[in-house]
N, C-alpha and C positions, 0 to 999 in steps of 0.2 A: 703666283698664289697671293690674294688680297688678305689683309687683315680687317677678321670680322669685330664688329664692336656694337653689335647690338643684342640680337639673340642663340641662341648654342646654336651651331654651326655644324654640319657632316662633310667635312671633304675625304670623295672617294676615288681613288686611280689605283692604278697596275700595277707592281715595284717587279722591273727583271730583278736578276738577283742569278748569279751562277754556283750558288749554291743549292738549288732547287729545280726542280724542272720546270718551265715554263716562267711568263709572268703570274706574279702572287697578286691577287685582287687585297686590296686595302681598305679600311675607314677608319678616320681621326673625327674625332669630336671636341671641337671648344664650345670655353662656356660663353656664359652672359658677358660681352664687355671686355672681351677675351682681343690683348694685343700681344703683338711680338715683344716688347717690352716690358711687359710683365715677367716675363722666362718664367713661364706656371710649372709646376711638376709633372710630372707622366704618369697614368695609373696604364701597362699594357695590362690588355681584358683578353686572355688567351680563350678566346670559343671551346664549347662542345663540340664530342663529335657527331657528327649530322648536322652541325649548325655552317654557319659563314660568317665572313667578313658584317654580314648586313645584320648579324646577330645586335649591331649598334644601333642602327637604324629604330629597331623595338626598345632600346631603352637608352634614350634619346627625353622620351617624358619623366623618365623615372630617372634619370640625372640630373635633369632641369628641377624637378623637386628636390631631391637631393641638397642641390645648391643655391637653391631660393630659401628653402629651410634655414640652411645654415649646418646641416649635417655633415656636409661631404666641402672641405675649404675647394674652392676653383682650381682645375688641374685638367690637362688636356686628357684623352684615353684613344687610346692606339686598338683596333684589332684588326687580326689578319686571317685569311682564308686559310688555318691550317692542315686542309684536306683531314684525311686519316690519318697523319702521323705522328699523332702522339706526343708531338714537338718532340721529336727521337733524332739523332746523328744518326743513321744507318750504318750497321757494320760494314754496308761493301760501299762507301761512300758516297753514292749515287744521291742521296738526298740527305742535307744537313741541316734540320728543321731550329735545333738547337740555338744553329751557328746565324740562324736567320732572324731569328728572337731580336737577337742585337744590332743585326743590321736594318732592319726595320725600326730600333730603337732609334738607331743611329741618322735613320733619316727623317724620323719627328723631330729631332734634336737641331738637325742643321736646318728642316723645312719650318719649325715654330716656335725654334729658340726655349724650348724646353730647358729646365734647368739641369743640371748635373751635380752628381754626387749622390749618395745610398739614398742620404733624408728628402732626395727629391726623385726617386725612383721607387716605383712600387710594382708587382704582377699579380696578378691574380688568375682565377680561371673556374670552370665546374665541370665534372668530370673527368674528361681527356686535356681539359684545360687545368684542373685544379692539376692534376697530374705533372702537365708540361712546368706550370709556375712553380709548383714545388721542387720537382727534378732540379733546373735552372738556378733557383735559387740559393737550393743548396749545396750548387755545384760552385757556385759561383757569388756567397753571399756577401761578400766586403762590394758588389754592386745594385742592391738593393734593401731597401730602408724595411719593406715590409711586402709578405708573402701574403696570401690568400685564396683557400683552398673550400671550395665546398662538393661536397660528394665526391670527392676525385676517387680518379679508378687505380686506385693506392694495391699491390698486391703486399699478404700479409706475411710475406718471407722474407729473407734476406739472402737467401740460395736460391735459384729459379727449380731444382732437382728435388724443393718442396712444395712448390706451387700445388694447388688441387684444383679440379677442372671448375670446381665452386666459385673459383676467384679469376678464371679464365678471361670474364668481361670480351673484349673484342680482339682487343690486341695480343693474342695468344691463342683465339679460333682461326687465325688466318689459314690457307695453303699454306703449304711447304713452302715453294718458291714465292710468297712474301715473307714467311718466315725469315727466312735463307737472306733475303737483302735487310731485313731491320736485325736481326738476331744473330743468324746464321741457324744452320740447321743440317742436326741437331743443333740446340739453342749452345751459343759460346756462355759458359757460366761466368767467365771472367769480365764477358761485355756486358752479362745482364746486370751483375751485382755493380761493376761503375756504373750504372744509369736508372736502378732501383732504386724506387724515393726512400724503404726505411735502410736502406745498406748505406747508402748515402750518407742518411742521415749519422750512423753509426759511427763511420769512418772517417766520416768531416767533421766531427760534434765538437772536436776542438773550435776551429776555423769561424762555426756558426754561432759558437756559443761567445768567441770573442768581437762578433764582427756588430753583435747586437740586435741581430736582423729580429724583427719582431713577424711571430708567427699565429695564422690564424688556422685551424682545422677543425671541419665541420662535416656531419654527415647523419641523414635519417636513419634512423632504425630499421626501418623495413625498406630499405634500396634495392629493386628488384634485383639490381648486380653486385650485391653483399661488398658496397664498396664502405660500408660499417665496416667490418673484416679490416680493412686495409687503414682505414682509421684510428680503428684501435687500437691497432697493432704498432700506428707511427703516433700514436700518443704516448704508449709506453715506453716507446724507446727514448724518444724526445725527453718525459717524464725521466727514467732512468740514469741519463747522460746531462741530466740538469740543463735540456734547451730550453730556455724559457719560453712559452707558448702560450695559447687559448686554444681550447677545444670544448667541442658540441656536439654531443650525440645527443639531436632531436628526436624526442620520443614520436612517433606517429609520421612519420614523414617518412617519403620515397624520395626515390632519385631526382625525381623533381614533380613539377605539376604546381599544385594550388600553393605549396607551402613555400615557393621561391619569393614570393611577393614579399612575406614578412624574414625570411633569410635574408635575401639579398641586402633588403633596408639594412638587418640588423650589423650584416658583415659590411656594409658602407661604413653604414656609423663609426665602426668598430675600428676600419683605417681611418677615418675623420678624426678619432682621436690620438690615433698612435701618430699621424703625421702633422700635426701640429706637436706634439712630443718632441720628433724626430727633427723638426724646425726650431724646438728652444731646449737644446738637451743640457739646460744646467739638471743636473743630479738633485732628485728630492735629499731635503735635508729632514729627518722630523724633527718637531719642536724638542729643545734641549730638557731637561726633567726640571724640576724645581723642585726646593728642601722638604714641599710635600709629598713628592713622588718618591726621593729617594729614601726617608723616613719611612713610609709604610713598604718599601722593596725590601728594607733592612731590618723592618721587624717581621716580615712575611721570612724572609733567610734564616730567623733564628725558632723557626717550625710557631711562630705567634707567641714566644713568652714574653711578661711583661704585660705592661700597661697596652692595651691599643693606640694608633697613633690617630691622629680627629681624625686624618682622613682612612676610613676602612674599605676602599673598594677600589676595582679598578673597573677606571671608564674605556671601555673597548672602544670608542670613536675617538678617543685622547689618543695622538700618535706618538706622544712624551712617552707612553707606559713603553710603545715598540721600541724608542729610543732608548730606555733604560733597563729594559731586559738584552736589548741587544750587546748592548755597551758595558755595562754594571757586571757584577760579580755576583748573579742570582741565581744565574744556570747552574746545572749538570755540567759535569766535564763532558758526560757522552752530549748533550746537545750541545756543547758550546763547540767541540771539535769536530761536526758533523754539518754545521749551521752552513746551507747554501752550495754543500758539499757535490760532489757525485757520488750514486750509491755505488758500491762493490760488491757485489757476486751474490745479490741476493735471491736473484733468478736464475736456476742453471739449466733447465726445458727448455730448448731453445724450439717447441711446440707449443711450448702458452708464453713466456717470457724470455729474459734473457739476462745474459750475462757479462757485465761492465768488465771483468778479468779475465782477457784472452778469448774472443768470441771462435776459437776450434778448439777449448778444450772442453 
């Protein structure tokens, strides 16, 4: 395998793999000027379902802009032929889509000197793919820097025995006997809820919420597969269990079509900035306050008696003001002991919301 150094680059071949049936058809993409000594980062691009491997092939120009812009920093991108499967470990082991994820990682890493470590690892994906990169990452996120999900086929439960045929999407109209090899069937509830993105999320929120992984979730309003539904449903939890995240529910937009052009840019951008972050993570400090900040904090605490102080206002683009409300003795007991917290039990429908204290009572 040559190293390319002039224009982006598609190399495509076969990966066996005995984890999966057959060989798995591949495409890597470098950039402009792209050597093995640079050790770039890895963006994997988990395809749709009905798409392929060659799903790269088409944006191929729209990376090359990307990176001519200055939007997207130079970083190789992996994708692989995930057939139908969901990027799913199958119950009766026969295919482990999952477990393939990483071995395919594993072979950009030793074939292009990819760099390693979370801040140099990122997945993404749309639909069946936003699905796969979410599962994965939240199973597993002390090994990736940053998620990215658009219209993923997110189901809006966290018990499969609430599933509704509204949120069925593909992977749940199977036959029986494929049911039976990804599920089991009847469906094992204990296998769906390990492998369900917001159960997951629930149950891992410690893990995910310490590992820093930064998360992207997005999805149209009108997604002919109501995978809105499944979004909103892993925003709240995410919100609830304080995982810090982005999310976008696009007014007017389907599951895809016209409006992925200005999506996709947007969620480029959007890892373009978290992974330059993720490559200089000194901690924002804001600016410290000064005796005119803390003056008017101090006459604003004593409900404004007295003289006013010159300075009467606060500048919301001044990051001093976050610095000394955060810091300072200005607050509420209830917000200062609540500040960045997780809520508790403020949800207890576990049909429109939920509940941080004990989710079976």
């Amino acid at each position: 395998m040559g190293t390319f150094t002039s224009s982006s680059e598609i190399y495509t071949s076969r990966l066996a793999s005995a984890l999966v049936p057959g060989a798995v058809e591949i495409s890597i993409l470098t950039p402009p000027g792209f050597s093995k000594n640079d050790s770039l980062p890895l963006l994997l691009h988990l395809q749709g379902g009905g798409l392929d491997h060659r799903m790269l092939e088409r944006l191929q120009p729209f990376y090359e802009k990307l990176w001519e812009e200055g939007t997207l920093p130079p970083m190789v991108v992996g994708c692989f032929n995930g057939r139908g499967s969901w990027y799913l470990n199958y119950i009766d082991g026969s295919e482990l889509w999952e477990d393939f994820i990483f071995e395919f990682q594993k072979y950009i890493v030793s074939n292009f000197n990819t760099a390693t470590g979370p801040e140099n690892n990122y997945i993404m994906g749309l639909s069946m793919g936003g699905m796969g990169a979410l599962r994965t990452a939240f199973k597993h996120p002390e090994k990736f820097g940053a998620v990215v999900s658009a219209g993923a086929a997110i189901n809006p439960v966290y018990e499969y025995q609430d599933l509704q045929p509204r949120n069925y999407v593909n992977q749940h109209n199977l036959p029986p006997e494929e049911q039976a090899k990804r599920w089991g069937w009847p469906v094992d509830n204990a296998f769906y809820e390990a492998n369900n993105v917001p159960t997951i999320a629930r149950d891992n929120a410690e893990a995910i919420r310490n590992s820093g992984l930064k998360i992207y979730v997005e999805a149209g309003d009108k997604d002919f597969f109501n995978s809105h539904d499944g979004a909103e449903f892993l925003h709240h939890t995410l919100w609830e269990y304080r995982i810090e995240h982005e999310y976008r529910l696009l007014h007017d937009c389907d599951h895809m079509g016209a409006s992925l052009h200005w999506r996709y840019h947007d969620m480029h951008a959007w890892l373009g900035r978290v992974s330059r972050k993720l490559k200089h993570l000194e901690k924002y400090v804001p600016p410290s306050a000064n005796p005119a900040h803390i003056e008017y904090m101090s006459w604003l605490a004593t409900g404004c008696a007295g003289k006013a102080p010159e300075v009467t206002y606060l500048d919301e683009f001044d990051g001093a003001w976050v610095s000394q409300l955060r810091n300072g003795d200005y607050l509420p007991d209830t917000v200062k002991d609540n500040m960045d917290k997780p809520l508790d039990g403020v949800f207890r429908n576990k049909y429109t919301l939920f509940a941080c204290r004990g989710h079976h009572d």
